[in-house]
C-alpha positions as CSV (number, residue, x, y, z in Angstrom):
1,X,-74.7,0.4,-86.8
2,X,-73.8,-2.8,-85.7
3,X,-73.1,-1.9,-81.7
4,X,-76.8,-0.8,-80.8
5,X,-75.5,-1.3,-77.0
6,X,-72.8,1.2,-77.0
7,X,-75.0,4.3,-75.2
8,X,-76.0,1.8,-72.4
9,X,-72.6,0.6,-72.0
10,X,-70.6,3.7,-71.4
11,X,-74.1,5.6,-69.9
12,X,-73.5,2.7,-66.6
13,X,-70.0,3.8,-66.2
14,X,-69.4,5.8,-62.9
15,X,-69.2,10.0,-63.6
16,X,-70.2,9.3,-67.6
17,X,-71.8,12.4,-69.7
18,X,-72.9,12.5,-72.9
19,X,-73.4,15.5,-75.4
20,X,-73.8,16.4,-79.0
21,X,-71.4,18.5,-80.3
22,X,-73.6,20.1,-83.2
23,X,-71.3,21.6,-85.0
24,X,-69.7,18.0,-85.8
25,X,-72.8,16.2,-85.3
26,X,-70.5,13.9,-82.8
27,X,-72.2,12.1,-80.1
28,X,-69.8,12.8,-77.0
29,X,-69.0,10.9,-73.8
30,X,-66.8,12.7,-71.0
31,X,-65.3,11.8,-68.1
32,X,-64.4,14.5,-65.5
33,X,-65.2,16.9,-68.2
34,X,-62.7,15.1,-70.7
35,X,-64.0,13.5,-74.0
36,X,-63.3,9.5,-74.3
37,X,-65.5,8.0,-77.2
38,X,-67.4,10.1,-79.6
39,X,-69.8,8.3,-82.1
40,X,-69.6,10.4,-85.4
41,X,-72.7,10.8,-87.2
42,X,-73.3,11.7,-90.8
43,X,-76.2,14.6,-92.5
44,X,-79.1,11.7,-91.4
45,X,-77.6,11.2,-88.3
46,X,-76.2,7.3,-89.3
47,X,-72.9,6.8,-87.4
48,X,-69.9,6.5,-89.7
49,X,-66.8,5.9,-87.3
50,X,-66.5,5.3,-83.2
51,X,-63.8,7.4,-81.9
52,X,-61.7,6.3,-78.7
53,X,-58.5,7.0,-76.8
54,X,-55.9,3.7,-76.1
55,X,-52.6,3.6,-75.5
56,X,-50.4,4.2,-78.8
57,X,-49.2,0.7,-79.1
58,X,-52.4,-0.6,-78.4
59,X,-53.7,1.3,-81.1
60,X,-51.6,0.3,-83.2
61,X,-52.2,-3.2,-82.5
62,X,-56.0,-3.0,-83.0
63,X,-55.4,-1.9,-86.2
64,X,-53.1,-4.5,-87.8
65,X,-55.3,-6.9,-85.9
66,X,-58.3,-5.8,-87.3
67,X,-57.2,-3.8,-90.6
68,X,-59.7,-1.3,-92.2
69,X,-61.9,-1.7,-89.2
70,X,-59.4,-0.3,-86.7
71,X,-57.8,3.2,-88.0
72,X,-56.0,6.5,-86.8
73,X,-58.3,8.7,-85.2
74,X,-60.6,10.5,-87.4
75,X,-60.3,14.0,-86.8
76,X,-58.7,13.8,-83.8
77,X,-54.9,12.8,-82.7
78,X,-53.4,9.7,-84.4
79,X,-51.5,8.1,-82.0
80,X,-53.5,8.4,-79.5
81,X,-56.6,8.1,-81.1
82,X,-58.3,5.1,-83.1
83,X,-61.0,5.3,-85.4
84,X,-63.7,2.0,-85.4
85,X,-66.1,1.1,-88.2
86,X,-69.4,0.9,-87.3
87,X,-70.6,-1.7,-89.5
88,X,-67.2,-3.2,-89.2
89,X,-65.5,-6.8,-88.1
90,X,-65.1,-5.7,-84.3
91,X,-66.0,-8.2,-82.2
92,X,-68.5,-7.0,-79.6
93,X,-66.2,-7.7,-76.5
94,X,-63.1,-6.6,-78.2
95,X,-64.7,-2.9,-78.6
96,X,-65.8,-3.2,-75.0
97,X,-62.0,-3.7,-73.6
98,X,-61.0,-0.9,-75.8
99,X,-64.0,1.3,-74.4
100,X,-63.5,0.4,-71.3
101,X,-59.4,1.1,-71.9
102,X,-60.5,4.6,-73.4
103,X,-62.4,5.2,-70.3
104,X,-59.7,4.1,-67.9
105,X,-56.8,5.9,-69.8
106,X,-59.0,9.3,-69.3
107,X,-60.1,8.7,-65.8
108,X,-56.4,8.1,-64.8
109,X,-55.7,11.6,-66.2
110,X,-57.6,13.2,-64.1
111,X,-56.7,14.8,-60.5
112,X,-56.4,12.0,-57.9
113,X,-59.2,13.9,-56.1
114,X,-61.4,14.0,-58.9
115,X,-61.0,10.2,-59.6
116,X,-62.0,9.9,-55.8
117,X,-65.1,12.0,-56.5
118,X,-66.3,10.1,-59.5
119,X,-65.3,6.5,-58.0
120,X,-67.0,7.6,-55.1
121,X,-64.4,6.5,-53.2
């Protein structure tokens, strides 16, 4: 996988949790609870898609943008979610904005008290 940094990045974000779903072998991060990126992993544990939440027109944008790298969610909702290549043409700070935009969208879903308790605010 191309984006070794990924763990470290969302690990740093206020209220993140991580998990490994077995029965998918997905590597999960939550916020409040709620799933925002999963890093799907094949039989030997190699990553073979990055899930994440944006905004369905941004989604959609990502993927004519960045075609074959950026797809409908695997597994998961496709409008609202987008599928990444792990290997693929991403550039590093493009898949940040949408991580952090996956992160945000979530967050914002969230009771206003809990966003206060995660923020720390």
């Amino acid at each position: 996988m191309r984006y070794e940094w990924i763990d470290e990045y969302l690990m740093r974000k206020p209220g993140v949790t991580k998990d490994l779903q077995e029965s998918w072998n997905w590597r999960r991060y939550h916020i409040g609870g709620k799933m925002f990126t999963a890093i799907c992993l094949d039989g030997e544990n190699k990553p073979y898609y990055i899930n994440l939440k944006l905004e369905p027109a941004e989604g959609e944008s990502y993927r004519a943008q960045y075609e074959g790298d950026v797809i409908p969610g695997y597994y998961s909702n496709k409008q609202h979610w987008n599928s990444i290549n792990p290997d693929g043409a991403v550039p590093d700070e493009v898949l940040k904005t949408m991580l952090d935009r996956s992160y945000e969208l979530v967050l914002k879903g969230l009771p206003k008290y809990r966003q206060r308790e995660i923020l720390g605010a």
